[in-house]
C-alpha positions in Angstrom: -40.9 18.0 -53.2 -40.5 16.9 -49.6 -42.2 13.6 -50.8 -39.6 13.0 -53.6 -36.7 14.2 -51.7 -38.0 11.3 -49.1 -38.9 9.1 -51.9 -35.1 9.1 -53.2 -33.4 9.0 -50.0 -35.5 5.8 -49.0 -34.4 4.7 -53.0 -30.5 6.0 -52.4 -30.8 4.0 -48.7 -32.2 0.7 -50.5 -29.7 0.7 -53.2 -26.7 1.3 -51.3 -28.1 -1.4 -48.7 -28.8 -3.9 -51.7 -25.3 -2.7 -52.9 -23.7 -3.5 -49.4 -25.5 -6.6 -49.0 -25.7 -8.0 -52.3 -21.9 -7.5 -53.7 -19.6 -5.8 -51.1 -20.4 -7.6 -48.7 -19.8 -11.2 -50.4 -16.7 -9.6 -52.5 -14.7 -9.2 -49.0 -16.4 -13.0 -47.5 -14.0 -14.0 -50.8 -11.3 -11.9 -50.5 -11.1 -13.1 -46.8 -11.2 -16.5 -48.0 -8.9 -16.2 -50.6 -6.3 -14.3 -48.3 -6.9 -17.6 -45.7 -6.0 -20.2 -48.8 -2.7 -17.7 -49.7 -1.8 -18.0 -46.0 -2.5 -21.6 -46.1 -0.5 -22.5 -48.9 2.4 -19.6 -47.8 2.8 -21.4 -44.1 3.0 -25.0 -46.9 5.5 -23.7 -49.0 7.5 -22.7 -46.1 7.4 -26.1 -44.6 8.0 -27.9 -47.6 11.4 -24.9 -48.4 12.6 -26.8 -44.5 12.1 -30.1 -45.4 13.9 -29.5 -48.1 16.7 -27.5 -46.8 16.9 -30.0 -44.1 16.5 -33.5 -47.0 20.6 -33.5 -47.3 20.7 -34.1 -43.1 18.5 -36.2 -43.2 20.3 -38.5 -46.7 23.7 -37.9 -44.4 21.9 -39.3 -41.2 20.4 -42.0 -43.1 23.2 -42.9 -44.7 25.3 -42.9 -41.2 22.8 -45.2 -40.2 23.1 -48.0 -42.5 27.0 -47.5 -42.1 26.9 -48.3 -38.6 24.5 -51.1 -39.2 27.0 -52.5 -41.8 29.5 -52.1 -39.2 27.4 -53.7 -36.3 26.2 -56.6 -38.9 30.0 -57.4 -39.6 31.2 -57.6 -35.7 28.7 -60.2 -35.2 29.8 -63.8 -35.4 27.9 -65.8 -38.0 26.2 -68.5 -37.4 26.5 -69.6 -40.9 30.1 -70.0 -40.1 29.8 -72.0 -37.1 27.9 -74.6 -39.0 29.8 -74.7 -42.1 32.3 -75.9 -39.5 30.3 -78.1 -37.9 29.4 -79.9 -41.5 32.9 -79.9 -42.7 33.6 -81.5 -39.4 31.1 -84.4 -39.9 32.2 -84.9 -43.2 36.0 -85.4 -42.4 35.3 -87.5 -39.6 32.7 -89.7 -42.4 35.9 -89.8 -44.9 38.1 -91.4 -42.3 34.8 -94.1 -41.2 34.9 -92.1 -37.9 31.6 -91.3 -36.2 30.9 -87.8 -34.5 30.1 -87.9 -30.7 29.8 -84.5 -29.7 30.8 -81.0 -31.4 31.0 -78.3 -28.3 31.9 -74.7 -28.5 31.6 -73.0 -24.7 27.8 -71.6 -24.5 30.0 -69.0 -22.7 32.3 -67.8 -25.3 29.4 -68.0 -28.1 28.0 -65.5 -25.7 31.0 -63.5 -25.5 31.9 -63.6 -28.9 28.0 -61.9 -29.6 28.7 -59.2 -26.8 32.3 -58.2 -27.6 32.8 -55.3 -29.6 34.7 -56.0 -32.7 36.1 -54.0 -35.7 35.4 -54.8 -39.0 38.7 -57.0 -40.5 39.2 -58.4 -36.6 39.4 -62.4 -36.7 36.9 -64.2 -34.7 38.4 -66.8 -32.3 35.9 -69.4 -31.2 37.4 -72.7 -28.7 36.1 -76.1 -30.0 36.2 -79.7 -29.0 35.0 -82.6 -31.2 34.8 -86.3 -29.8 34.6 -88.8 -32.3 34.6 -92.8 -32.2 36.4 -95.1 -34.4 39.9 -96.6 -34.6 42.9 -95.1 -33.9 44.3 -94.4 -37.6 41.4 -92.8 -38.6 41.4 -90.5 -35.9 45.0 -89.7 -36.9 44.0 -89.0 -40.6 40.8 -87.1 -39.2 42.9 -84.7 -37.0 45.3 -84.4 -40.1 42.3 -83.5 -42.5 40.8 -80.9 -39.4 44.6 -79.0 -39.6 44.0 -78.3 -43.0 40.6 -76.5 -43.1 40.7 -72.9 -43.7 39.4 -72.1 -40.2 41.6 -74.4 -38.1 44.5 -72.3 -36.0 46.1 -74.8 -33.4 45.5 -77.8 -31.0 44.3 -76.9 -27.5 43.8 -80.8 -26.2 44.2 -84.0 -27.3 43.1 -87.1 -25.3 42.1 -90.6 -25.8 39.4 -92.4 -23.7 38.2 -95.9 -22.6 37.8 -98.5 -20.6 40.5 -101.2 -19.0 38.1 -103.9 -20.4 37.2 -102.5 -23.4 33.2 -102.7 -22.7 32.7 -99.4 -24.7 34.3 -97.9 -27.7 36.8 -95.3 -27.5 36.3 -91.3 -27.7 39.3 -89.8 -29.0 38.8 -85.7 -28.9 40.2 -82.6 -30.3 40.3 -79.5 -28.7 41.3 -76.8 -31.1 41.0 -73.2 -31.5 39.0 -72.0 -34.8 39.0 -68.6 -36.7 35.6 -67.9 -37.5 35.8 -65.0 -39.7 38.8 -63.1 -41.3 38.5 -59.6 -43.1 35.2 -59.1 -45.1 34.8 -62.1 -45.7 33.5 -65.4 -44.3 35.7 -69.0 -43.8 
């Protein structure tokens, strides 16, 4: 009996090894594995439940964002503007057979025009002088056409020059101070 009693204790020992071994054992590998995937996804779902909570900041920044870049975009002078002027300018003085010389603004207040802060709906003042040649009437109907652009707000200087012997032709200019930009719009 001692030989069957060692018999089934060697037979209990095997099966409960082969039992261990063979589906305990891998039945808590997956259960493991499967709790590792839950905490996965569970630390997932909680970042996705902040990024959501926190997607309304982040529409309100955006949209701050592109408000203030309106804003900045709308203080700046526009270029487009300047040579508008500039080709309204050379047409006019063409109308009245005049020829352009020289169109300056001051490089200086160009440059402080770009680094001033401005307001949306603030006027943009920009100091220009145009030389032209030609003869004296057209020059009159030139400056007359130049008062009535949109952008044109008052004479600064007026002179005419030559020579005593009349070697070269005279350069009449026009120093006037222009409104760049009024409201939301453009002139």
């Amino acid at each position: 009996m001692s030989s069957l009693r060692f018999i089934a204790l060697i037979l209990t020992a095997g099966l409960v090894t082969g039992w261990y071994l063979g589906v305990y054992r891998p039945s808590c590998r997956q259960s493991e594995d499967i709790d590792q995937q839950l905490q996965v996804a569970a630390n997932q779902l909680q970042e996705y439940q902040t990024a959501i909570q926190q997607l309304p900041e982040l529409l309100r920044a955006g949209s701050e964002l592109e408000g203030t870049k309106r804003r900045q975009n709308a203080a700046l002078f526009a270029k487009e503007d300047i040579l508008k002027m500039f080709d309204q300018l050379t047409a006019e003085a063409a109308n009245e057979n005049m020829s352009i010389a020289e169109i300056a603004p001051p490089l200086s207040e160009l440059l402080t025009l770009n680094a001033a802060p401005r307001h949306p709906g603030e006027p943009l003042y920009l100091n220009v002088t145009v030389r032209v040649m030609g003869d004296y009437a057209g020059f009159g109907r030139f400056v007359e056409r130049v008062e009535r652009l949109p952008y044109f707000r008052g004479v600064n200087i007026m002179s005419i020059l030559g020579t005593a012997d009349k070697s070269a032709p005279l350069v009449y200019s026009i120093g006037y101070k222009a409104m760049l930009r009024s409201g939301e719009g453009t002139v």
